[in-house]
C-alpha positions in Angstrom: -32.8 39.7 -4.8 -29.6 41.1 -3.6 -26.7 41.4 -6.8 -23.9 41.7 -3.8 -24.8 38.2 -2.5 -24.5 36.9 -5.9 -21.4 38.9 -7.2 -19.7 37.5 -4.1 -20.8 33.6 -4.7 -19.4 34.2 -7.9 -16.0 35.6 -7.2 -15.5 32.6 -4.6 -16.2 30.1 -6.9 -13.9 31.7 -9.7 -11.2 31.8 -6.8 -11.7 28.0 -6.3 -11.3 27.5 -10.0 -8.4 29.2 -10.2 -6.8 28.0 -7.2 -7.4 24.9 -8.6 -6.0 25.3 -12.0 -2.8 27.0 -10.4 -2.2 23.7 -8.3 -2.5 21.3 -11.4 -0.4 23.0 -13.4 2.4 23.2 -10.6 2.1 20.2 -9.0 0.3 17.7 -11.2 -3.0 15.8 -10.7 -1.7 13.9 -7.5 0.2 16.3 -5.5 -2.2 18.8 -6.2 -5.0 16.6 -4.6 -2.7 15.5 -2.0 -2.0 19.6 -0.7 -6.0 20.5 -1.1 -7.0 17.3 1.5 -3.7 18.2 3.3 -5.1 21.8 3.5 -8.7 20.8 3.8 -7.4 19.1 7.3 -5.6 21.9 8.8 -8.5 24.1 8.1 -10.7 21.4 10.0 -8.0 21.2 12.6 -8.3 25.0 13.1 -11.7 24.8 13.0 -12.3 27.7 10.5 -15.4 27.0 8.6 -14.4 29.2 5.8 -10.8 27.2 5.4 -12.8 24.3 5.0 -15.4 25.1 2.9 -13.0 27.0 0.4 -10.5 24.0 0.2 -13.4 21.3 -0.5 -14.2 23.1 -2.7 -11.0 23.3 -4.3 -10.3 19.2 -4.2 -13.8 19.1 -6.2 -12.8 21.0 -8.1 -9.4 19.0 -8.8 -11.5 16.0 -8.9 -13.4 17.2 -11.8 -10.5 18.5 -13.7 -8.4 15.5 -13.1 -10.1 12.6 -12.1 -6.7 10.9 -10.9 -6.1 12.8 -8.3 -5.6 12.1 -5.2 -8.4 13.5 -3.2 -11.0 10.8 -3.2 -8.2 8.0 -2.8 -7.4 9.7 0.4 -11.1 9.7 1.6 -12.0 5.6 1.0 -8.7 4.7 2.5 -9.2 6.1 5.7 -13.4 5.0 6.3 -14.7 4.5 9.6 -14.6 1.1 9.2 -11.0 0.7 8.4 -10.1 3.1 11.6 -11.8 0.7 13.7 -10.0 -2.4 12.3 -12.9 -3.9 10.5 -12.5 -5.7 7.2 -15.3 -5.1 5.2 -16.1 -8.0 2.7 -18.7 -9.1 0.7 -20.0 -12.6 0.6 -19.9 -14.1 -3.1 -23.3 -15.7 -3.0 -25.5 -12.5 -2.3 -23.6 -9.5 -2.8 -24.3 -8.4 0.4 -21.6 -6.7 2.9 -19.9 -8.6 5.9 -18.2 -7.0 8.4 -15.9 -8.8 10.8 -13.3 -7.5 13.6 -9.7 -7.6 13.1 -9.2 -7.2 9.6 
């Protein structure tokens, strides 16, 4: 088993934390959520795997310290459904999900 490996899992996820912590108590629960996705997409856009799996990290993070924040809003709003102009609706007699075109 190799300690470095370990030591170094450790010290990210302590960085996340803290990163985290630092953006709540600057910004508050919804800005802060709103700057990690807004990093988590440049880091996508730049395509640096390391960005990106640092800064989700970060917005769960912020999601488990402050459930209000705006992180997993951003996420449902923007579904592949939505993109493509479906409306998504569910029929009251079964419960089950209807999808037509043209919202």
């Amino acid at each position: 088993m190799q300690m470095t490996g370990l030591v170094e899992v450790f010290q990210e996820l302590t960085r996340m934390q803290s990163t985290a912590l630092r953006l709540l108590r600057e910004y508050g629960a919804v800005e802060a959520g709103k700057a990690a996705s807004r990093e988590q997409r440049d880091a996508r856009r730049a395509r640096s795997r390391k960005r990106f799996a640092f800064w989700s990290g970060v917005a769960a993070e912020l999601e488990k310290l402050a459930p209000d924040s705006a992180v997993g809003r951003v996420a449902k709003r923007n579904s592949p459904d939505e993109r493509r102009g479906h409306a998504i609706r569910t029929n009251p007699r079964d419960g089950r999900r209807n999808e037509r075109a043209g919202g």
